[in-house]
Backbone as numpy.savetxt, mean C-alpha at the origin, in Angstrom:
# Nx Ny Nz CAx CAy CAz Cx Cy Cz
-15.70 17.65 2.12 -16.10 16.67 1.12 -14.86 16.00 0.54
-14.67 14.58 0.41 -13.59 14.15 -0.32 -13.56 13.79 -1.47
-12.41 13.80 -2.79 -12.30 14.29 -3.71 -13.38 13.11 -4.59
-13.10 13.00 -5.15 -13.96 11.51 -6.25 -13.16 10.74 -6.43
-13.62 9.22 -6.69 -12.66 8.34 -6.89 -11.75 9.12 -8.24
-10.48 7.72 -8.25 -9.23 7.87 -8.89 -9.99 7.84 -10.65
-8.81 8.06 -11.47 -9.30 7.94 -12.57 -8.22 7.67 -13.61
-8.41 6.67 -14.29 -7.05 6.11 -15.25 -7.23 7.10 -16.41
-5.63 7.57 -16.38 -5.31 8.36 -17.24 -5.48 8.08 -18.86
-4.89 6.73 -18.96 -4.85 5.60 -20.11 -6.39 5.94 -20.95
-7.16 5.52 -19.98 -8.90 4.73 -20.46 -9.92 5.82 -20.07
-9.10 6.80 -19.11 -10.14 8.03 -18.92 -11.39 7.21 -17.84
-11.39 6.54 -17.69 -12.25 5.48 -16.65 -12.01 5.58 -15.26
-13.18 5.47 -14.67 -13.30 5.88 -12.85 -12.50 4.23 -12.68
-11.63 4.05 -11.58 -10.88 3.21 -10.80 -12.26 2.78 -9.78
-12.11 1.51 -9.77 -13.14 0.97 -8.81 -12.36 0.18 -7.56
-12.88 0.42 -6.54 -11.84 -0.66 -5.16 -11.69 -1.78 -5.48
-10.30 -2.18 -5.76 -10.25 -3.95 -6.50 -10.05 -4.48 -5.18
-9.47 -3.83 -4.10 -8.83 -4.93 -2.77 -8.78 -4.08 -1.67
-10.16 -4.14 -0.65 -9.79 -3.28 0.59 -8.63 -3.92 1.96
-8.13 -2.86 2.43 -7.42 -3.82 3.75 -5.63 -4.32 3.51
-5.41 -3.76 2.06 -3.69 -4.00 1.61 -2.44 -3.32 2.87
-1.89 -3.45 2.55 -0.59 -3.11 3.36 0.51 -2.57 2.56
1.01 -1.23 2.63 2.29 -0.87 1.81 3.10 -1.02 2.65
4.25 -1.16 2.08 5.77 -1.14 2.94 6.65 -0.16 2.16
7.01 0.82 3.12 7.89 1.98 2.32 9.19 1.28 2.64
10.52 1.04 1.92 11.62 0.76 1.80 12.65 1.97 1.43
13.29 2.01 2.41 14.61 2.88 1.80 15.88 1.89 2.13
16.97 2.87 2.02 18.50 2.99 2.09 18.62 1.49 0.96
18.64 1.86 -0.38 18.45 0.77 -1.30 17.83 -0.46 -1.14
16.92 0.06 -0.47 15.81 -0.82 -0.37 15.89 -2.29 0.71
16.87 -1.54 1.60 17.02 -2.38 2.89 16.58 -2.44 4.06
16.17 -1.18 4.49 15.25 -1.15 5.64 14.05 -0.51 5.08
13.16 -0.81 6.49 11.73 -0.49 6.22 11.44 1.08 6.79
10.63 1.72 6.15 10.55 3.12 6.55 9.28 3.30 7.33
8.24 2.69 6.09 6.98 2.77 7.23 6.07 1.85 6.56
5.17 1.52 7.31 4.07 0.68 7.03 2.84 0.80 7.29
2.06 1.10 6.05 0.94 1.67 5.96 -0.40 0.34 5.42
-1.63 1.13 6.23 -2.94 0.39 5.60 -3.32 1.30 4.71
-3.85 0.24 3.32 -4.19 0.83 2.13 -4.90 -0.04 1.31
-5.55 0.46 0.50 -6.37 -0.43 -0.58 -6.10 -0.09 -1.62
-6.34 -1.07 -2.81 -5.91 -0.95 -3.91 -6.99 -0.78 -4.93
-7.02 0.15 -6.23 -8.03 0.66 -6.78 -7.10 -0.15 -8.12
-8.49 -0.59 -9.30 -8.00 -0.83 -10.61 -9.11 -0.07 -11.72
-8.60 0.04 -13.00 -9.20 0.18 -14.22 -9.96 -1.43 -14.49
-11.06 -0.88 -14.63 -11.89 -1.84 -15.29 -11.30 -2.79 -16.94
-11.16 -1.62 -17.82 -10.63 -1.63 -19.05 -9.26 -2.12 -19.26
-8.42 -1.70 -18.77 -6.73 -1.80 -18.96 -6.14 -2.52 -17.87
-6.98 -2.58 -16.80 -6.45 -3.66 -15.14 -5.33 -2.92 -14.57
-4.87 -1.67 -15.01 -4.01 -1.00 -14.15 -4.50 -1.01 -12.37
-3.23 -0.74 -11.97 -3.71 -1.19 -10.41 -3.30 0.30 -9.72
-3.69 0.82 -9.02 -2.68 1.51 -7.94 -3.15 1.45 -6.50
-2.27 2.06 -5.72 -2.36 1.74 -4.01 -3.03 3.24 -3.95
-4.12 3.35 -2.95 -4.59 4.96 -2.49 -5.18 4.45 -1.03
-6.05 5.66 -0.96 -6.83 5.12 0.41 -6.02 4.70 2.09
-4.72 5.41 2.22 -4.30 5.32 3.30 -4.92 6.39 4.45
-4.23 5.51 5.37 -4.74 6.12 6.90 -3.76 7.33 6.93
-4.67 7.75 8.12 -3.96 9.33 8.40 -2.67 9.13 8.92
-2.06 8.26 9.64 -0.50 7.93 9.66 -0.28 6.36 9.73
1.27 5.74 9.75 1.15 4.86 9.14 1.20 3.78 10.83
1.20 2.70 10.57 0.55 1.41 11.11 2.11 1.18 11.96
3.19 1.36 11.33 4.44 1.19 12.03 5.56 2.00 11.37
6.72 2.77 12.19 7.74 3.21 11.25 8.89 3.00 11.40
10.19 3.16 10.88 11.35 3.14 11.16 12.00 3.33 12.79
11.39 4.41 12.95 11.33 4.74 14.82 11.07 3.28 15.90
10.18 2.51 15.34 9.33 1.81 16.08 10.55 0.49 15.97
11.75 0.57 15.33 12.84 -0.51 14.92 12.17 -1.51 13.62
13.72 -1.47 12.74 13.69 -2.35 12.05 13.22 -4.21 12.29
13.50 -4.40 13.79 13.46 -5.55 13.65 11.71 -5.84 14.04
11.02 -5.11 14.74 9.87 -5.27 15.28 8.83 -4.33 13.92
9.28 -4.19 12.52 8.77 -3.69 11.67 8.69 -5.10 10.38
9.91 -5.98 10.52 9.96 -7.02 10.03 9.12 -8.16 10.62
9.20 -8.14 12.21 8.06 -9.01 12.42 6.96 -9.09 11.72
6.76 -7.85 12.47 5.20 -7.08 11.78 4.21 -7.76 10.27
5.67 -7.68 9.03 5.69 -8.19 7.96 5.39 -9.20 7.63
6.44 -10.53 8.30 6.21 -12.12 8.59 5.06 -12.14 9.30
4.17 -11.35 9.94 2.76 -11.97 10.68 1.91 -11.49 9.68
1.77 -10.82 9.12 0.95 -10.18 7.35 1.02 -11.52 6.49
2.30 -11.70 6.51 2.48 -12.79 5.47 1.78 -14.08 6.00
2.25 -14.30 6.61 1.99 -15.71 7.66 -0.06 -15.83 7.48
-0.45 -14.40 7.64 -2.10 -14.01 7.45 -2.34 -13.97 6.28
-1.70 -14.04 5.19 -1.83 -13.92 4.08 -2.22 -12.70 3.08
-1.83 -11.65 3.74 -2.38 -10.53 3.43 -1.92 -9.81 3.01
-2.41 -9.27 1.84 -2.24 -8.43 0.71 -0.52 -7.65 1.09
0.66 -7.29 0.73 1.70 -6.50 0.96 1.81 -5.97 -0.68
2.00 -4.67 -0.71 2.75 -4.37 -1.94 3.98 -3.14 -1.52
5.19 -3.67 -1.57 6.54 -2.91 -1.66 6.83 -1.69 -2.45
7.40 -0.83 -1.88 7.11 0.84 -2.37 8.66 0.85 -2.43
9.67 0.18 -3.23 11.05 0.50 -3.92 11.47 2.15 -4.22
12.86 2.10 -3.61 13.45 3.48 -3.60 13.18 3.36 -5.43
């Protein structure tokens, strides 16, 4: 069974799916290369509009292994699609 939705600490309020289908980008070595790149959706508070990222896949979509430069493509064709990215800063 999986757990129950998220819940804002703030408002004590269940998090509802604000955006299915997002994209994280893990960033290291001060935030210069890409580590990995994950599908994810983003959950908010009704009350306070806090946002957070949950809901990832069991591994990620592309990683560091797979090269920096064919991980940046990757990125520019997201963008280019217009689609959701949120950056995960060391």
């Amino acid at each position: 069974m999986l757990p129950r939705n998220p819940v804002c600490v703030k408002c004590e309020k269940t998090l509802y799916p604000y955006h299915n289908g997002a994209y994280l980008v893990e960033l290291y070595h001060n935030n210069e290369y890409v580590y990995k790149i994950w599908h994810s959706d983003i959950w908010a508070c009704r009350k306070c509009e806090m946002k957070i990222v949950c809901g990832f896949g069991n591994k990620p979509i592309m990683t560091n292994v797979d090269g920096e430069e064919k991980c940046r493509e990757y990125i520019h064709e997201l963008k280019k699609a217009n689609c959701t990215i949120v950056y995960d800063y060391e």
